[in-house]
C-alpha positions as MATLAB code, in Angstrom:
seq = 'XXXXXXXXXXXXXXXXXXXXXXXXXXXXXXXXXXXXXXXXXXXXXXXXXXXXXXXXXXXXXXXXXXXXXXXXXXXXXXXXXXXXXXXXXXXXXXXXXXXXXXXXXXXXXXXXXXXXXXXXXXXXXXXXXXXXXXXXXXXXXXXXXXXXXXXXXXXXXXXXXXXXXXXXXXXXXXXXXXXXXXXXXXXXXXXXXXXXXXXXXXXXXXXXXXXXXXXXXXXXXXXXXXXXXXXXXXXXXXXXXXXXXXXXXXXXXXXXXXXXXXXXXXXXXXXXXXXXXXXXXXXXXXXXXXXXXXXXXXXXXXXXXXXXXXXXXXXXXXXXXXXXXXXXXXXXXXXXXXXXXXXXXXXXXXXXXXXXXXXXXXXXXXXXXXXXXXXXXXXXXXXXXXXXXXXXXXXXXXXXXXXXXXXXXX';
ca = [
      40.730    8.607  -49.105;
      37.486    7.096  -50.654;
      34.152    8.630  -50.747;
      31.319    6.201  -50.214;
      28.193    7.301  -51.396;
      25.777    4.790  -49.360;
      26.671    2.704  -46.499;
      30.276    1.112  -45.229;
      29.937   -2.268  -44.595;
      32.344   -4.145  -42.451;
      32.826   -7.762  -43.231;
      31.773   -9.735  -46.095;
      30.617  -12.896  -44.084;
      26.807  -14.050  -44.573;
      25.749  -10.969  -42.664;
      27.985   -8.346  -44.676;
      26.086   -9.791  -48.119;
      22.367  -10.173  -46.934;
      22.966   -6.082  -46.226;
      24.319   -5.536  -49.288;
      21.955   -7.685  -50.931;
      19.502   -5.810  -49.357;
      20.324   -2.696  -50.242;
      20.852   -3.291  -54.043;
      17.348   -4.367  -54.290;
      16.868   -0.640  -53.108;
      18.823    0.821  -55.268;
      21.854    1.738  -52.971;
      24.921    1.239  -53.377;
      27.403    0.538  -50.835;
      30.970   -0.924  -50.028;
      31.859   -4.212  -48.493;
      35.193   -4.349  -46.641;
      36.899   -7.707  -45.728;
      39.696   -8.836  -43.676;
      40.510  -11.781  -45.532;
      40.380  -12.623  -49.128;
      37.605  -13.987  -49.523;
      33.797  -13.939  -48.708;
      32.612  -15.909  -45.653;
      36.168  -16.630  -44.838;
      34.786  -18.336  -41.635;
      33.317  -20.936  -43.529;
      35.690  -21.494  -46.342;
      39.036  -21.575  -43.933;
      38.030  -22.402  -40.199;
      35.464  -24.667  -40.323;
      35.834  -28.726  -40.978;
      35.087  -30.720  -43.721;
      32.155  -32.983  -42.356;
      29.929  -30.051  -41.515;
      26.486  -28.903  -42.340;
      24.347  -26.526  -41.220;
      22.345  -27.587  -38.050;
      18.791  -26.066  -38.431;
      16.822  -27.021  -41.802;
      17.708  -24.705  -45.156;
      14.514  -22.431  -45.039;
      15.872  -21.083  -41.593;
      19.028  -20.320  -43.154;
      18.007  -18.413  -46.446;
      19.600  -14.838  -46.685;
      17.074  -12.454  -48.312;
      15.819  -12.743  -51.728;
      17.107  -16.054  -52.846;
      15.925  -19.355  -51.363;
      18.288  -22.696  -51.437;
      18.545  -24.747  -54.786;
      15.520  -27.117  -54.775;
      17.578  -29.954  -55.426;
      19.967  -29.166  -52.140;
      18.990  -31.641  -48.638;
      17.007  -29.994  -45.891;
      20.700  -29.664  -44.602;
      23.385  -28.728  -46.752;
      26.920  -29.327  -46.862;
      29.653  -26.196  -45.998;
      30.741  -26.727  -49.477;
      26.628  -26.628  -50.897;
      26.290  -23.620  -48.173;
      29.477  -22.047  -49.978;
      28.413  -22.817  -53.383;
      25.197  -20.771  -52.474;
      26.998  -17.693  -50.948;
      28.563  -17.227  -54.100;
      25.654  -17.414  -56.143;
      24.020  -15.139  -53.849;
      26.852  -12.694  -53.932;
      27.199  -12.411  -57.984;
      23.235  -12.259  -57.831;
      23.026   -9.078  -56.065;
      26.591   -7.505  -57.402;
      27.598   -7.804  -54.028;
      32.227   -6.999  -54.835;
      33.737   -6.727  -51.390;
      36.710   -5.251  -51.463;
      39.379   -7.466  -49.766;
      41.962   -7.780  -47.899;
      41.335   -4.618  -45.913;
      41.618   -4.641  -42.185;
      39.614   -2.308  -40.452;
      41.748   -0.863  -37.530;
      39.872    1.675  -36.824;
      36.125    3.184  -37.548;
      35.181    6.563  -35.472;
      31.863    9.306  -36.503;
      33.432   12.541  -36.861;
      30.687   14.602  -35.045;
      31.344   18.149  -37.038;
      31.352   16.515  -40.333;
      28.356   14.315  -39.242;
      30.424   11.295  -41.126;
      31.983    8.311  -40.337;
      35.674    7.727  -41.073;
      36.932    4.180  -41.063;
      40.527    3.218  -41.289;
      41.887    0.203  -43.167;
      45.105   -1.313  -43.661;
      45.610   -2.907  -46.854;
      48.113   -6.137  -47.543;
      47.994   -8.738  -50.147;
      50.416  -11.802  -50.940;
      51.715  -10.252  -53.855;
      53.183   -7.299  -51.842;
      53.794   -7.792  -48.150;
      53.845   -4.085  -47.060;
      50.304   -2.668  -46.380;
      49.110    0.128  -47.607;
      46.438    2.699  -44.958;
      43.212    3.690  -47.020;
      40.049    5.582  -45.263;
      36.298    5.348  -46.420;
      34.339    7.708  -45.767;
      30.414    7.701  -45.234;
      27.567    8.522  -43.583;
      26.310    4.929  -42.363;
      28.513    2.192  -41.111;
      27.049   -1.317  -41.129;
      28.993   -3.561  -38.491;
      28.525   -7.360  -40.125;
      31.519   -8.919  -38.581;
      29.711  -10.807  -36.674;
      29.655  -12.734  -33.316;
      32.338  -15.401  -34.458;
      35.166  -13.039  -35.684;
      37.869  -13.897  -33.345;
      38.428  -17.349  -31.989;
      38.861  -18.191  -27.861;
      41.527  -19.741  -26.524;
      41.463  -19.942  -22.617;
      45.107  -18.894  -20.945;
      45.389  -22.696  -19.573;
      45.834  -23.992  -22.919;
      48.491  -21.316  -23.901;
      52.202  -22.065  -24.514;
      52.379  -19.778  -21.392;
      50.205  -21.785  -19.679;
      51.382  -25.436  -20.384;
      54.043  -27.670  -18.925;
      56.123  -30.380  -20.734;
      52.849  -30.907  -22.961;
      54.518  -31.690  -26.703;
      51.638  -32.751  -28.705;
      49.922  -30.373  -30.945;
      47.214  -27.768  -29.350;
      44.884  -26.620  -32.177;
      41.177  -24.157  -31.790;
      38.241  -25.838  -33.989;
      38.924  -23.567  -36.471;
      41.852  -25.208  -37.265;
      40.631  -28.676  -37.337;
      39.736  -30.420  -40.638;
      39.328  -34.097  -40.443;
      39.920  -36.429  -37.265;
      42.344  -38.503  -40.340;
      45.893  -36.996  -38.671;
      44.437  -37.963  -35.121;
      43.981  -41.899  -35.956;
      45.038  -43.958  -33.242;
      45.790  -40.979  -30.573;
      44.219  -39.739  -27.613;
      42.789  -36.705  -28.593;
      41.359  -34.553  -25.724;
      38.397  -32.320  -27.149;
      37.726  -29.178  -24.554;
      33.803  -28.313  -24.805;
      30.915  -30.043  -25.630;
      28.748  -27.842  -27.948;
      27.857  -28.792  -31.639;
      31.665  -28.300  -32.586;
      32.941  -30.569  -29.630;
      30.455  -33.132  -30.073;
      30.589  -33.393  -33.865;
      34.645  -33.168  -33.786;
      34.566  -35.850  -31.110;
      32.738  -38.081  -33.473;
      34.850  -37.370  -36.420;
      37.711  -38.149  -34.519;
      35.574  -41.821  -33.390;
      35.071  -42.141  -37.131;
      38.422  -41.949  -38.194;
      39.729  -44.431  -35.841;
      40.998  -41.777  -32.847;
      39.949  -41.898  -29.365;
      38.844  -38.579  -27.765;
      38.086  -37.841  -24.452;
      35.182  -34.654  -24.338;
      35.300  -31.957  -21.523;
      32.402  -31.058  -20.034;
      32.589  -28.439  -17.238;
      28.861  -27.355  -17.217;
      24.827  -28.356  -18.281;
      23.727  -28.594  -21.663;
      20.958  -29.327  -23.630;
      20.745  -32.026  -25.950;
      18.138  -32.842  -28.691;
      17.585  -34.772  -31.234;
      17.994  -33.231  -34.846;
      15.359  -34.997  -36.012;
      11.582  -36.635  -34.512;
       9.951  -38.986  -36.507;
      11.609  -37.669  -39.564;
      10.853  -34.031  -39.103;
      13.421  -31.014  -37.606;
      13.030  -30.261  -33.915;
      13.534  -26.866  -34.739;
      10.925  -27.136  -37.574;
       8.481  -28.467  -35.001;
       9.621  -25.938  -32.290;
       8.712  -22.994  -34.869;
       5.458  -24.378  -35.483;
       4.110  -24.703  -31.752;
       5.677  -21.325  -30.765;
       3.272  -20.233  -32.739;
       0.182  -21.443  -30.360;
       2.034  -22.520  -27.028;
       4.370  -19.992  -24.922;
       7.688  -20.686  -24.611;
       8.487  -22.248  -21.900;
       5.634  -25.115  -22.538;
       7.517  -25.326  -26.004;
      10.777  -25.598  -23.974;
       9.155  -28.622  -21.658;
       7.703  -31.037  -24.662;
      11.125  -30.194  -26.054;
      12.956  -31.593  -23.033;
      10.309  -34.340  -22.715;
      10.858  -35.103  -26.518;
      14.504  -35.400  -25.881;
      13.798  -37.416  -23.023;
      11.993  -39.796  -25.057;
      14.363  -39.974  -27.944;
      17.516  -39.765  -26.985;
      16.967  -41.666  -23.508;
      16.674  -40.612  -19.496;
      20.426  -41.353  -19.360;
      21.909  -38.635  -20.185;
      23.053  -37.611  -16.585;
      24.805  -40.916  -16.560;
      26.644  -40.540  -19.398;
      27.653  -37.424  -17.710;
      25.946  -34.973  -19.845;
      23.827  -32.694  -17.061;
      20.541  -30.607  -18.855;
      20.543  -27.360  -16.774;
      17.874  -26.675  -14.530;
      15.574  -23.395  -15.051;
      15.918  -21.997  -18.579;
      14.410  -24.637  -21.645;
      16.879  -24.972  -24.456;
      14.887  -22.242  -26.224;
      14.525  -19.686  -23.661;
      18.728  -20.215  -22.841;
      19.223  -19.801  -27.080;
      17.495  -16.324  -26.004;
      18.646  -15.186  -23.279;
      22.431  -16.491  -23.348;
      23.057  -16.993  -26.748;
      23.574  -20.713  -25.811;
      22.596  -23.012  -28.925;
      21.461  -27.079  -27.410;
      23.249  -29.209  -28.785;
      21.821  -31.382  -31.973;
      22.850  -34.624  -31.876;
      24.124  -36.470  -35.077;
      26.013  -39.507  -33.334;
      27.626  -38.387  -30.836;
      25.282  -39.692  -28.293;
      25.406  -43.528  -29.657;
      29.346  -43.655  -29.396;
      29.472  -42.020  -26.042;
      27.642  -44.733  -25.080;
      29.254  -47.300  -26.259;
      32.845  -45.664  -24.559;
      33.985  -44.708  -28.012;
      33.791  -40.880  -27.042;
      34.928  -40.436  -23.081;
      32.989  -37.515  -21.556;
      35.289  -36.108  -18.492;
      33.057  -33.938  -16.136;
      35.544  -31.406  -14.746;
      37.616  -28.648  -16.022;
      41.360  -28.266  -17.097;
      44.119  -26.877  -14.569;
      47.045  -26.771  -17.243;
      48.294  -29.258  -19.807;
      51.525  -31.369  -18.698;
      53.605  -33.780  -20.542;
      51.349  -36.724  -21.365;
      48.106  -35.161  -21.243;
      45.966  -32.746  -18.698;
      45.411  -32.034  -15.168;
      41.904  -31.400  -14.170;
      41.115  -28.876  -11.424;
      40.139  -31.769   -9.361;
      43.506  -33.534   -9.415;
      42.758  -36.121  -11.754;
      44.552  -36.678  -15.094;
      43.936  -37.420  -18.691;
      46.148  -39.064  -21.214;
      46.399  -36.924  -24.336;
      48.591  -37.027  -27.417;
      46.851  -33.833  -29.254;
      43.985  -31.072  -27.619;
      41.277  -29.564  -29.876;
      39.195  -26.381  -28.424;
      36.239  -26.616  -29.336;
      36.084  -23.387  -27.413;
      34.238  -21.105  -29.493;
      34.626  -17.288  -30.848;
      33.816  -13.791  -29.871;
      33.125  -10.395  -31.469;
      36.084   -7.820  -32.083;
      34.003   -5.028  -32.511;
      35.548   -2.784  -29.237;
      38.930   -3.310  -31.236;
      38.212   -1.169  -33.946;
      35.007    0.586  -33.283;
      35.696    4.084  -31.656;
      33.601    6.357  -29.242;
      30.630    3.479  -29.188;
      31.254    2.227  -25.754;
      27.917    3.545  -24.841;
      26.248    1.268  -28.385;
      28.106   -1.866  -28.149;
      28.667   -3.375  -24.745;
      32.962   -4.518  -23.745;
      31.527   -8.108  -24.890;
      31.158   -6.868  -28.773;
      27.506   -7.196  -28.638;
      25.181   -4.345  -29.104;
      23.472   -2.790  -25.598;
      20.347   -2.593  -27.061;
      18.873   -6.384  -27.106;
      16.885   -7.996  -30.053;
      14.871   -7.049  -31.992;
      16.041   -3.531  -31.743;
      19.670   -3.855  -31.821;
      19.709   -3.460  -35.409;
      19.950    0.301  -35.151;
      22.036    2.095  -33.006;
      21.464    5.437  -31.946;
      21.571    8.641  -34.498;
      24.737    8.739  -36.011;
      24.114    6.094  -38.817;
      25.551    3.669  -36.730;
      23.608   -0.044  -37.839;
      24.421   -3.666  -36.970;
      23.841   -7.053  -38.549;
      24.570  -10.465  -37.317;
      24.492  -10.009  -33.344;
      21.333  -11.509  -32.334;
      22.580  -14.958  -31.238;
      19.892  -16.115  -33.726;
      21.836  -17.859  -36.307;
      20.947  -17.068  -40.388;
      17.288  -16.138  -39.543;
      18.617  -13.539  -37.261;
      21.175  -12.380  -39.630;
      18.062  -11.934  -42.615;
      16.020  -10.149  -40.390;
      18.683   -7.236  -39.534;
      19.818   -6.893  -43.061;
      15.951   -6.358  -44.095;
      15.487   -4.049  -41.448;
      18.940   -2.047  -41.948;
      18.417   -1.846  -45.964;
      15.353   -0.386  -45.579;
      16.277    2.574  -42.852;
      19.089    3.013  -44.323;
      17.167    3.397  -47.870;
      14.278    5.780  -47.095;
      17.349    8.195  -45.703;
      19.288    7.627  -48.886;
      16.464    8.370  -51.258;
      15.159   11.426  -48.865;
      18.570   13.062  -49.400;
      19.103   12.741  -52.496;
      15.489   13.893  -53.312;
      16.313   16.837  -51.154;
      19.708   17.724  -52.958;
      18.118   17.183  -56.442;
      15.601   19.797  -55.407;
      17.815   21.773  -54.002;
      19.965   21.970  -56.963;
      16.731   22.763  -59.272;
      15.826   25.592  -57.210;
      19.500   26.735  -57.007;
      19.786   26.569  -60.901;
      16.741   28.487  -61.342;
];
C-alpha cells in the first residue's frame, strides 16, 4: 500500500506526461502508472515505421517545451519519440511501469481514491497486487488504449481463411506483404497510409470502404490545411470554414472522388464531424494518386466473414486476399477499471460531460486528460487545466495543515 501525496496518474502516454509535466512546474508531485514498460507505448510498439504526425508540430507541442527547431513541420514517430523522452527527463516525469490498473474506486468515508494494480515484469512472471492511494486520480489512458477488432474478422468468425489477420497496430512495413493481395478494412489515415505502404513495397491492397469520408489535402500551396483552417476560424464560423475546406479539396485533389469510390458525407464539414464525432478527414499523402492509377483498389461495401481465398462482402461479391490488415481503430478501457463512475464517464469510455469541460469530473478529485477527440492540442489543454485545479487544492491544504499544526504546537 503506497501513499501518494499529489495526484495518481493513469497512463504514461503523451497525455499521462503533459499532466505530470504540468504539475511539476507547480510544484506537485505526483505518480505515473503504466501498463507497459515504457512511455507512450502506443507509439513505440503499435504504430508503423513510415509514420508522422498528421497536423503541423506547433499543434502537437505538450506544455512547456516546443519541438527542436531543426525538426520538419512534421516529424517522424521516431523524432516524435525522441521528443517524448526529452520532455519526460525535462520535467522528472518517472512512471512507474509495468503496473496494470485493474481497478480504481473513491472510497467515500475516507474521501480518497484507492486504485489497484497488478504488477509483472519479464524477469519474474508472477505479478505482484500493489494499491495507491490518493486524493486525485488523473485518467490519461486515453482514447486509443485498446485496439478494435470487429467479430467478422475473428478466428470465430472466419471460414477456411489461412492467411494472416493482423489490427494496424501490428503492422510495420508493407515489406512481408510484397507481391500479395492484401485486403486493408477502413479507410481513415491508418488505412489509407498502410494501403500505400503496401503499393510502395510492391503489394497490392484492396481498401474497404463501407461509409463517407472526408478527404483533404495535407498541404495548399505549400502551407497546412489545418494551419490555414486555424487561421480563418478565427474570423469565419465554422461551417463557412468547413465549405472553402471542401471547395479547397475539390480543387486540389479533383471532383472525382465519388468515382474513385470515395463518398464526402453530406451535412457535417470535415471540421464540424472532427467535433461532433470525433471523426478526423482524412489527409492525403499519396494515397489518392495510386488509387487512381488502380494501384490501391477501393471496394465500396462491407465484409460478411473471411473464407478461404479472401472475403465475402455483405453484398455477395468476393475479394481475393492472401493477408487482412484492420485498419479498424481503438477505443477507451476506462469502464474496465474505473469503479462507481458510470454516472462521469459514459459505457463508450468517454467522459459525459463534453469539451471543454470534461476535464473535471464532478467533486471527488476525479480529472481526465486526453478525451477530447482533439488530438495533442486537446491533450495540452486538459493537462494545463487539470495541473492547475489540481494545484491551487494542493497548496490550499497544505497551507491549511501547516497552520494548523502552528496553532496546534502553540
Amino acid at each position: 500500500m503506497t501513499w501518494v501525496n499529489g495526484p495518481i496518474v493513469v497512463g504514461a502516454g503523451p497525455a499521462g506526461l503533459a499532466v505530470a509535466a504540468c504539475l511539476d512546474t507547480h510544484g506537485v508531485p505526483s505518480v505515473v502508472l503504466e501498463r507497459d514498460d515504457c512511455i507512450a507505448s502506443l507509439w513505440q510498439r503499435r504504430t508503423y515505421d513510415r509514420l508522422r504526425l498528421h497536423l503541423p508540430k506547433q499543434f502537437c507541442e505538450l506544455p512547456g517545451m516546443p519541438f527542436p527547431a531543426d525538426f520538419p513541420e512534421y516529424p517522424s514517430k521516431h523524432q516524435f519519440l525522441s521528443y517524448l523522452h526529452s520532455y519526460a527527463a525535462r520535467f522528472h516525469v518517472a512512471p512507474r511501469f509495468n503496473r496494470a490498473v485493474v481497478s480504481a474506486q473513491f472510497d467515500h468515508a475516507a474521501g480518497l481514491w484507492r486504485v489497484h494494480t497488478e504488477t509483472s515484469s519479464s524477469s519474474s512472471p508472477a505479478t505482484a497486487e500493489e494499491e495507491y492511494i490518493g486524493r486525485w486520480l488523473v485518467v490519461a489512458t486515453g482514447e486509443n488504449a485498446e485496439r478494435i477488432i470487429p467479430p467478422e474478422y475473428s478466428s470465430s468468425g472466419s471460414s477456411g481463411f489461412s492467411g494472416p489477420v493482423s489490427h494496424v497496430s501490428e503492422y510495420k512495413s508493407g515489406a512481408p506483404y510484397a507481391g500479395k493481395k492484401v485486403l486493408v478494412v477502413g479507410c481513415g489515415n491508418s488505412g489509407m497510409e498502410v494501403s500505400l505502404d503496401l503499393c510502395d513495397h510492391g503489394a497490392r491492397p484492396a481498401m474497404i470502404v463501407r461509409g463517407a469520408v472526408h478527404v483533404l489535402p495535407r498541404d495548399v500551396l505549400g502551407v497546412a490545411t489545418f494551419s490555414l483552417a486555424s487561421l480563418l476560424l478565427r474570423f469565419l464560423p465554422l461551417r463557412l470554414v468547413d465549405g472553402l475546406l471542401v471547395f479547397l479539396a475539390g480543387v486540389f485533389l479533383g471532383a472525382d472522388l465519388p468515382r474513385l469510390g470515395l463518398r464526402r458525407p453530406t451535412g457535417a464539414g470535415p471540421l464540424e464531424m472532427k467535433n461532433s464525432k470525433g471523426r478526423t478527414p482524412v489527409l492525403d499523402v499519396g494515397a489518392l494518386d495510386k488509387i487512381r492509377k488502380g494501384d490501391i483498389e477501393v471496394v465500396n461495401a462491407g465484409v460478411k466473414r473471411l473464407v478461404a481465398g479472401g472475403a465475402e462482402l455483405v453484398d455477395g461479391r468476393f475479394v481475393a486476399a492472401d493477408a487482412v490488415v484492420l485498419a479498424t481503430g481503438y477505443h477507451s478501457n476506462v469502464p474496465q477499471w474505473l469503479k462507481g463512475s458510470e454516472c462521469l464517464f459514459s459505457g463508450e469510455g468517454y467522459p459525459k460531460v463534453g469539451f471543454p469541460e470534461g476535464w473535471k469530473l464532478g467533486e471527488s478529485g476525479l480529472y481526465s486528460v486526453g478525451f477530447t477527440r482533439r488530438g495533442l492540442a486537446g491533450v495540452s489543454l486538459d493537462a494545463v487545466r487539470v495541473a492547475a485545479d489540481i494545484a491551487t487544492a494542493y497548496h490550499n491544504n497544505n497551507t491549511n495543515t501547516n497552520t494548523s499544526s502552528s496553532s496546534a504546537s502553540v
